[in-house]
C-alpha positions as CSV (number, residue, x, y, z in Angstrom):
1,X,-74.3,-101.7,176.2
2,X,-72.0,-104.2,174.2
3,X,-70.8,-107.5,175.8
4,X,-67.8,-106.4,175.8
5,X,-68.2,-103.5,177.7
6,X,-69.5,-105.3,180.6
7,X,-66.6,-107.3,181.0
8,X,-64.4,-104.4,180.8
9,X,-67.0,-102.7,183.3
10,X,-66.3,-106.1,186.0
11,X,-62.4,-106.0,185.6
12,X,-61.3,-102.8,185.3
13,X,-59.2,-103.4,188.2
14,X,-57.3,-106.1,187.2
15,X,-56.8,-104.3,183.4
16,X,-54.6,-101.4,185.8
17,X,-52.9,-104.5,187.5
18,X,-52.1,-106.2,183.8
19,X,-50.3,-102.8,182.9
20,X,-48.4,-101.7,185.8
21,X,-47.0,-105.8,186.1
22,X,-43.5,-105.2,186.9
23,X,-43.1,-107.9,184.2
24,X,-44.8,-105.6,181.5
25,X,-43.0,-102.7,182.8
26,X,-39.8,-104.5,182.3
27,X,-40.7,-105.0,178.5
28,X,-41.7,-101.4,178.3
29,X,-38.6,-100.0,179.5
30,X,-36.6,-103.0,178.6
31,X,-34.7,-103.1,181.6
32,X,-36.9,-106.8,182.6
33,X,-34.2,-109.2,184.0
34,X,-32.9,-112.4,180.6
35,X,-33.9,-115.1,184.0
36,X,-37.6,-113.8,184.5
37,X,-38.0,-113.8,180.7
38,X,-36.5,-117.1,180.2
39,X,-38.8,-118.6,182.7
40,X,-41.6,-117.2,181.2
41,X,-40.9,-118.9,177.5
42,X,-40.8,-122.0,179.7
43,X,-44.1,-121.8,181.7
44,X,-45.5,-120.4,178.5
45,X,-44.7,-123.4,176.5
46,X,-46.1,-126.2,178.8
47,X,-49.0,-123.9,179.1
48,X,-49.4,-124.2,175.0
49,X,-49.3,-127.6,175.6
50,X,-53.2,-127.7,177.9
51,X,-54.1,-124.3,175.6
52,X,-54.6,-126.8,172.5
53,X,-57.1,-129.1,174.6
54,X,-59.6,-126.3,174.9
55,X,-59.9,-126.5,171.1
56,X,-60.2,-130.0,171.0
57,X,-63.0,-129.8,173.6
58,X,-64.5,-127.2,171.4
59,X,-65.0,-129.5,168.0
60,X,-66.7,-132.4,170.6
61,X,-69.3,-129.6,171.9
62,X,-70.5,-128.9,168.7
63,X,-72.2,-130.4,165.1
64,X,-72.0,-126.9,163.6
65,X,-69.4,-127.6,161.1
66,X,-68.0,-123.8,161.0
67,X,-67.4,-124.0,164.3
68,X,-65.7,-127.6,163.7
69,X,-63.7,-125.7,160.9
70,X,-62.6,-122.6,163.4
71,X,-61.7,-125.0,166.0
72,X,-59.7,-127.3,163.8
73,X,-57.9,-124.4,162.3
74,X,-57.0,-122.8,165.3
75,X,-55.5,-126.4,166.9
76,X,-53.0,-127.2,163.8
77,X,-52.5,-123.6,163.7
78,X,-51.3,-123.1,168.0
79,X,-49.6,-126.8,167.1
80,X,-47.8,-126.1,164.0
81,X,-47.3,-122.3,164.1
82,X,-47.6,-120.5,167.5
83,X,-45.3,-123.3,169.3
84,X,-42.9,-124.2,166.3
85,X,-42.0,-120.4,166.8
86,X,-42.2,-120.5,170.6
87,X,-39.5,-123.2,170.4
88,X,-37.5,-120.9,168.0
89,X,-37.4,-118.3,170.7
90,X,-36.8,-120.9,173.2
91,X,-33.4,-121.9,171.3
92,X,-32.2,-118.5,171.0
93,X,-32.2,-118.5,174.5
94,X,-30.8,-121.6,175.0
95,X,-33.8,-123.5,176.3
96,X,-34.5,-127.0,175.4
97,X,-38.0,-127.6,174.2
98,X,-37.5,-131.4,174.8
99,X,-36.6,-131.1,178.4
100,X,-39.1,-128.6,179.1
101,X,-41.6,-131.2,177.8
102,X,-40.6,-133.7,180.5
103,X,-41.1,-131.2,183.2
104,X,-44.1,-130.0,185.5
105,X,-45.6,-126.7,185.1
106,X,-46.1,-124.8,188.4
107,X,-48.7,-125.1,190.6
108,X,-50.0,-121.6,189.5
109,X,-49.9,-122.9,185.5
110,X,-51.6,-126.1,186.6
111,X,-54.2,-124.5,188.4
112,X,-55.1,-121.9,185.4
113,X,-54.8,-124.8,182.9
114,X,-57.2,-126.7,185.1
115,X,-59.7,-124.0,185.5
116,X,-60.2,-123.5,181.5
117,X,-60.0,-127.0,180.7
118,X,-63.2,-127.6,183.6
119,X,-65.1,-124.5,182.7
120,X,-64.8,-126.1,179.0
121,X,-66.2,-129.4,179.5
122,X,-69.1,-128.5,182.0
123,X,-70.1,-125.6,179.2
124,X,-70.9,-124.5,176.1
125,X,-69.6,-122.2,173.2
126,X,-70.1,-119.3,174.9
127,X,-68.0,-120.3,177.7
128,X,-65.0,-121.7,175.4
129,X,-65.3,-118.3,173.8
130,X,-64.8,-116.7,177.6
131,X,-61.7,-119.1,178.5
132,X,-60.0,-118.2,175.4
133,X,-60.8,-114.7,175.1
134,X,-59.4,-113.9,178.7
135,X,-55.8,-114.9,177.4
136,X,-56.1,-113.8,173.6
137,X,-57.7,-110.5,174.9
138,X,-55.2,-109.7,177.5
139,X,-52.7,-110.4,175.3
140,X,-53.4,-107.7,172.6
141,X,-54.4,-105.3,175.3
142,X,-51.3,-105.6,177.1
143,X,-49.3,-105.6,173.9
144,X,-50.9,-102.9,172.2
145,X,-50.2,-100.8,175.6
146,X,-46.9,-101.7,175.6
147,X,-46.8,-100.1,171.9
148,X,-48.4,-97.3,172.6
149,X,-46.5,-96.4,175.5
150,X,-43.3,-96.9,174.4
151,X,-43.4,-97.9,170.0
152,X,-39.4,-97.9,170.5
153,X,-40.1,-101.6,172.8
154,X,-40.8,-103.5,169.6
155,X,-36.8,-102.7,168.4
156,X,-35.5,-104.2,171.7
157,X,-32.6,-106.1,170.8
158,X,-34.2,-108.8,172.9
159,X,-37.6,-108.6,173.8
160,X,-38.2,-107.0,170.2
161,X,-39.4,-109.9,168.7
162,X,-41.4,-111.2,171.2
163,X,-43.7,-107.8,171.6
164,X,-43.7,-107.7,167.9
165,X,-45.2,-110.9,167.5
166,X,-48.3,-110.0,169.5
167,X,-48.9,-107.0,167.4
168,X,-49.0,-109.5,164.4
169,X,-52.3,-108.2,162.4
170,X,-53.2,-111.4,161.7
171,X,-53.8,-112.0,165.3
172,X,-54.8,-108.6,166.3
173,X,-57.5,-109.3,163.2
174,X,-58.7,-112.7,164.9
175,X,-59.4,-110.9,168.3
176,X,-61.0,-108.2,167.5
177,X,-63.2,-110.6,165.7
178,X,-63.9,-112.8,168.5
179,X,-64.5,-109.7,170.1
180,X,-67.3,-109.0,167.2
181,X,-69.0,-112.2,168.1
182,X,-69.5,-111.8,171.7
183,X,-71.0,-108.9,171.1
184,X,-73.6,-110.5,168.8
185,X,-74.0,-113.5,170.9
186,X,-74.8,-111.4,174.1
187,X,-77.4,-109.4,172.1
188,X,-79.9,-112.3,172.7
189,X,-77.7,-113.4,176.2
190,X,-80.0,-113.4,179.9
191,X,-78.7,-111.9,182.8
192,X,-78.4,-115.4,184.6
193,X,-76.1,-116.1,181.3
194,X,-74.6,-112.8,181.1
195,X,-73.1,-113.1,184.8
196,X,-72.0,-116.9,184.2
197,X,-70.0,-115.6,181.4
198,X,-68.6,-112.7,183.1
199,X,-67.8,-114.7,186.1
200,X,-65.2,-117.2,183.8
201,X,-63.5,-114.1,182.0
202,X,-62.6,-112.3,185.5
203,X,-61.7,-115.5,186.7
204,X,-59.4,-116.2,183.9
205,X,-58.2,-113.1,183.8
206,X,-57.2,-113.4,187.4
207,X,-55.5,-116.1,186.4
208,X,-53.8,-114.6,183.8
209,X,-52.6,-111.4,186.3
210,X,-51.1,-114.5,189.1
211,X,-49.2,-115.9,186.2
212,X,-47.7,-112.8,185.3
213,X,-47.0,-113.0,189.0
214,X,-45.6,-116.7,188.6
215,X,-43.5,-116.0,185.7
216,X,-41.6,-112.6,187.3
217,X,-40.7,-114.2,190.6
218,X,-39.7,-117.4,189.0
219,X,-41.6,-119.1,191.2
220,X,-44.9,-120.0,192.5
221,X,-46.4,-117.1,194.9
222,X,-49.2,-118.0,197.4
């Protein structure tokens, strides 16, 4: 049994819960309300903002210089690619990257950004790979549902871009080869180790399903 079937295997539940969000229904059927979406970008972009730490934690855990190299790559590139066009869509909306900047994220987004930033510094690689994976992971999942349920999403006059940016096969390529590596890491992995690992990917993916949650109702929800 791969890795990554075991996680799979302890999640399954919250997988159903990622695809029947009223949020990712919304960008299915396209019928998801300009406010909810707008709020999103926002939270989103102050979540970028902690995502880029977990990298830098990443190059201090290790003297293995292509692991230096991946991290480093994958900073400038969330830094100077993923948010520049984050702030693009952001404009076209009318949002103000600036003023976003100056505010606090919710409770919710503070709470998920803690989490990974924690489980980070107390571990290792393996459990940066697990932080990062819960997001990157549920991201092409839930975007590659959305495409298979409804290919027409990806034309939406505006969501369109946004969906089709997560089906980008540079980034669906990177995934599925993280994915790759935590299979042959876990080859070797203990069952103490295994169920560590496991532990930090359901709870990030958690995470991940309440800020969904956050994002749709505008709004912390406790």
């Amino acid at each position: 049994m791969k890795f990554i079937d075991y996680l799979y295997e302890k999640t399954e539940d919250i997988w159903q819960d990622l695809y029947n969000h009223p949020f990712i229904l919304g960008l299915i059927n396209g019928d998801l309300e300009v406010s909810k979406f707008k709020y999103y970008l926002e939270e989103d972009y102050i979540y970028l903002w902690d995502h880029v730490k977990i990298f830098a934690i990443g190059i201090t855990k290790t003297n293995n210089k292509d692991i230096i190299r991946k991290f480093s790559y994958l900073l400038n590139n969330c830094m100077e690619n993923e948010m520049a066009i984050h702030r693009g869509v952001m404009r076209d909306f009318g949002i103000d990257a600036k003023e976003i900047e100056k505010r606090h994220s919710n409770l919710t987004n503070l709470s998920y950004s803690n989490y990974r930033i924690s489980q980070s510094l107390i571990g290792g690689y393996e459990e940066i790979l697990m932080v990062l994976m819960a997001c990157d992971l549920g991201y092409v999942n839930i975007f590659r549902y959305i495409d298979k349920v409804n290919p027409e999403a990806k034309n939406h006059d505006v969501y369109g871009k946004f969906i089709t940016g997560y089906l980008d096969p540079v980034y669906l390529s990177y995934v599925d080869g993280t994915v790759d590596e935590i299979n042959e890491i876990g080859m070797d992995m203990t069952d103490t180790k295994r169920d560590i690992l496991i532990d930090i990917f359901k709870n990030c993916l958690l995470y991940e399903l309440k800020f969904w949650d956050m994002v749709y109702n505008e709004g912390d929800v406790f």
